[in-house]
N, C-alpha and C positions, 0 to 999 in steps of 0.2 A: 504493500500500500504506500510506503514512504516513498519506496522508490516511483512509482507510477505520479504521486504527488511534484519529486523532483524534476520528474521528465518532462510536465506539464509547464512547471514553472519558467523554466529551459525554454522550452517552446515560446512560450507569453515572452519572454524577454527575446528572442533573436528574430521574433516576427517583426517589431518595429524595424532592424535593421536592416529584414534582408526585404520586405513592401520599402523604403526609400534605397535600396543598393541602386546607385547611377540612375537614378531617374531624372537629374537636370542637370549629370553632364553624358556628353558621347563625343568618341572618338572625330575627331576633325579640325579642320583649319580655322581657324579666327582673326581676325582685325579688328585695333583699338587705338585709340585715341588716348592722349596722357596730359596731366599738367601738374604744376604742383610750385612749394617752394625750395629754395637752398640755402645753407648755409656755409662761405668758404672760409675756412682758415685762417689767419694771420699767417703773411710767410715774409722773408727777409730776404732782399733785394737788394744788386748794384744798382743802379738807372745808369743812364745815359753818360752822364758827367760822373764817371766812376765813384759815386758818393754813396756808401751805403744807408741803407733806408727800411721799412720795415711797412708791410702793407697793410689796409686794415680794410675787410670787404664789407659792406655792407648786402643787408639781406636781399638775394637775387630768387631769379624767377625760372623756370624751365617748362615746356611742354616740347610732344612732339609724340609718336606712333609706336605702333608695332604689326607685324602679323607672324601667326604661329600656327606651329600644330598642338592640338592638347593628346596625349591617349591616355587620359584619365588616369591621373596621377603624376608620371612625369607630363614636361609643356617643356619645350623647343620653343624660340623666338628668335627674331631680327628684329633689332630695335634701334629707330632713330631719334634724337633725342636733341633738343636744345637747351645750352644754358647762357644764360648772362648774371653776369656780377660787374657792378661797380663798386671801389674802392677806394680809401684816400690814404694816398702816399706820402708820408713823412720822412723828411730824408737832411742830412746837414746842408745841399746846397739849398734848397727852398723851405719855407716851412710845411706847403703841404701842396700837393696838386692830387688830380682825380687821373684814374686808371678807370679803363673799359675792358672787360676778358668778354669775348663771347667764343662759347666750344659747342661744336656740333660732333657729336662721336655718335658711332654708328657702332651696335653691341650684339654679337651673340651670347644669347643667353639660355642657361639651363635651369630649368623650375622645378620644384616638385609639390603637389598638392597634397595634402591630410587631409583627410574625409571626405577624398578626390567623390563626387557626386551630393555631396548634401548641399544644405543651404548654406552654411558657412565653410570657407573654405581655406584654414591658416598655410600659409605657401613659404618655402625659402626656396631663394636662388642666388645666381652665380651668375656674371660676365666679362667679356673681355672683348678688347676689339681697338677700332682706331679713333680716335679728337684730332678735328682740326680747331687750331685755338688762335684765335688773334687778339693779339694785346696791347691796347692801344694808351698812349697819351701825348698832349702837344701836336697832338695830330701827326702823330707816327705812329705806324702801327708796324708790328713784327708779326706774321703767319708763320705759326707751327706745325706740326704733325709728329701727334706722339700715341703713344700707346697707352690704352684707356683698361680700367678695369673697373668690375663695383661688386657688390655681396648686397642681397635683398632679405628682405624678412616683411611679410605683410597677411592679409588675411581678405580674400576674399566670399563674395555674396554675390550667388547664384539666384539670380530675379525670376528665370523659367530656364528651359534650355537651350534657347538660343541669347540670352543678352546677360552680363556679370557684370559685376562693379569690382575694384579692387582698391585699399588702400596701402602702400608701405611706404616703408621705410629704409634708406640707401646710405650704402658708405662709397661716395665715386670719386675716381683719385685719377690724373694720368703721369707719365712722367714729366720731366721739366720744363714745360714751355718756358721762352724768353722773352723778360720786360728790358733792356739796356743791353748791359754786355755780361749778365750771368742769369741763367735759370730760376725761376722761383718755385714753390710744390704749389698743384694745384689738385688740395682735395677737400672733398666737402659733404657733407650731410643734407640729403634731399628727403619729403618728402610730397609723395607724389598721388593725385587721385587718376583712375582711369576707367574707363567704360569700355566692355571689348563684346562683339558681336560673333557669333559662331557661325559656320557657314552650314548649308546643309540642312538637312533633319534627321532629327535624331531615328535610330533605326527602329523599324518597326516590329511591332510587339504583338506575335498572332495571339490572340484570344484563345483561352482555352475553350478545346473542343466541348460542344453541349451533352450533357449527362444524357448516357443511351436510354431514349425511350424503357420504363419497367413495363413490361408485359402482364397483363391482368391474370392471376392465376384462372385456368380453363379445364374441364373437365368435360368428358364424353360419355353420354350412356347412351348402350346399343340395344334394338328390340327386336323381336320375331317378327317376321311377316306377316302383315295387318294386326300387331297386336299393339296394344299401349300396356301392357302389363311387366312389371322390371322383375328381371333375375337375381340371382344372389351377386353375384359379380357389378352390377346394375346398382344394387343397395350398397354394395361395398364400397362404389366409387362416388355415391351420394354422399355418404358417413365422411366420408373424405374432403367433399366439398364443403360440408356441414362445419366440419373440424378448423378449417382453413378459413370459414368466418366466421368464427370464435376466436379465431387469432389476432384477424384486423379487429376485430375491436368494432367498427362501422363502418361498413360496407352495404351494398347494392348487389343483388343476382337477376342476372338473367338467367332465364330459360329457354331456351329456341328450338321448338322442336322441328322434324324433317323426316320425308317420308321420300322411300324410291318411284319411280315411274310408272309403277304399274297403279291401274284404278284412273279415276277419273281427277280433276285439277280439285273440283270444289271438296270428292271423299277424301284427300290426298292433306288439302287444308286444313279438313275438322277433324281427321286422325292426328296431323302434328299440334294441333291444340290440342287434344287430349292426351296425348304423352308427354308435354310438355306441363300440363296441372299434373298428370300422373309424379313425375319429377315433383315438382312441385308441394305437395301432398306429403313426400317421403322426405324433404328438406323439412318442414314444419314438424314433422315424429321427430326429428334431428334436433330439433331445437331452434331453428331460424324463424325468424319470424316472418307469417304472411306478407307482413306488410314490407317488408325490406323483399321482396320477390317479386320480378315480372316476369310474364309471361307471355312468348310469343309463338306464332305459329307461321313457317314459309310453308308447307306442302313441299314440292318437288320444285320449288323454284331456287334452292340451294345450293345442289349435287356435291357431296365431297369425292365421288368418283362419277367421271360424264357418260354416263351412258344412254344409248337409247330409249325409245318410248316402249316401256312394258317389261322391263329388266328387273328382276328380285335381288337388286346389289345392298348387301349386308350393312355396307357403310354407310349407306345414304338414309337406313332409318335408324334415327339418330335425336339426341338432345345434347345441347350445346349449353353447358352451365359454365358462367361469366361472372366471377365475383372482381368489382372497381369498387 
């Protein structure tokens, strides 16, 4: 008993998980949209007039795309990405002037999702790839090309299975680009919102097949030629149909009686309604009640074997007990 208890329990608990396994996500390509804020470093700098200096950014801005594949759980991407930061530079030849960085890197990156199909979806990942960075002040500017990296951490929210939202959190770094005549570091803490659209639809989910038709238990009784009177074998298979709606509890009987070819259409009628109450009669000794019994009559208009007009075929007289 304990045990049948714990197996229930069991049950009750992995049905929630496995009615939501991947039902709002599936395997395929996506495209999104991004934006967000940054935050860059202090870094220490030559300028121009070999004077050292030390930079101070103020809070920048970034948007820019991606498209990916997801297979539900890991996610593959290309991502292009914009930032800008301004800065004010402090240095011994002036007291202070402004810096412009803008970097456009372009990132492969590799995702992985937890609870890859639910509604919430916490994600970490990984990139790397190229920044091109120009750095300007005084109205010069220097273009670099450096090599870009970042580490993500965020969580996203599955809205149905084509449309997600995501929010994280980045550490983006590249190597030295150049403000003067020495390199500065340029990295920084982003975060970022995004909205991404899945392509496709999701794959279809045949419907379980419908419960096979139950067939009404049915019962045969066979008679002599021209007779409506039942045998012992006849009684035995009554007892039987008797017994079988005792079981259901409430049910309905039919009766259908049937006669062979031989005699005329109208004697042929009023013989299979009379073996058909004859039935009938022997259901009610059983214990069913009247009232739960109908009772019908085809004559020869039946045949469970076809034969011609005037045939003494065994099988065709007959009662057809139908308990629904």
């Amino acid at each position: 008993m304990i045990k049948k208890v714990l197996v229930a329990a069991a049950a009750m608990v992995a049905l929630p998980v496995l009615a939501q396994a991947q039902p709002l996500q599936y395997p395929g390509f996506y495209a999104g949209i991004e934006g967000g804020g940054n935050w860059m470093f202090n870094s220490t700098v030559t300028t121009w007039f070999g004077q050292p200096g030390t930079m101070y950014p103020q809070f920048g801005w970034a948007a820019g795309g991606m498209i990916g594949y997801d297979f539900v759980g890991p996610r593959v991407e290309l991502e292009g990405i914009y930032r800008n930061n301004k800065s004010t530079m402090g240095s011994g030849a002036f007291n202070s002037f402004g810096v412009n960085k803008d970097d456009i890197a372009v990132m492969a990156n590799l995702l992985y999702d937890f609870n890859a199909g639910g509604t919430i979806v916490p994600y970490i990942g990984a990139g790397a790839g190229i920044a091109f960075v120009r750095t300007s002040a005084f109205n010069i500017a220097q273009d670099t090309t450096q090599f870009a990296y970042q580490a993500i951490v965020g969580v996203g929210y599955n809205i149905d299975p084509m449309f997600r939202v995501n929010v994280d959190a980045r550490y983006y770094g590249t190597t030295n680009p150049y403000l003067g005549g020495t390199g500065y570091t340029n990295n920084n803490l982003s975060a970022m919102l995004s909205l991404q659209v899945k392509f496709g639809a999701p794959p279809a989910v045949a419907p379980p097949p419908p419960p096979p038709p139950v067939a009404a238990p049915s019962y045969m009784v066979f008679f002599d030629w021209d007779r409506s009177n039942l045998s012992q074998q006849a009684l035995n298979t009554i007892k039987q149909a008797a017994g079988a709606y005792k079981t259901k509890g409430s049910a309905r009987i039919t009766a259908t009686g049937h006669t062979d070819t031989t005699g005329t259409e109208a004697y042929n009628m009023a013989l299979s309604l009379r073996r058909a109450n004859t039935v009938k009669d022997a259901l009610v000794r059983e214990g069913v009640p009247a009232t739960a019994i109908s009772v019908i009559g085809k004559g020869e208009s039946q045949l469970l074997v076809q034969t011609g007009d005037g045939v003494r075929e065994p099988q065709n007289r007959r009662v057809e007990i139908v308990i629904q």
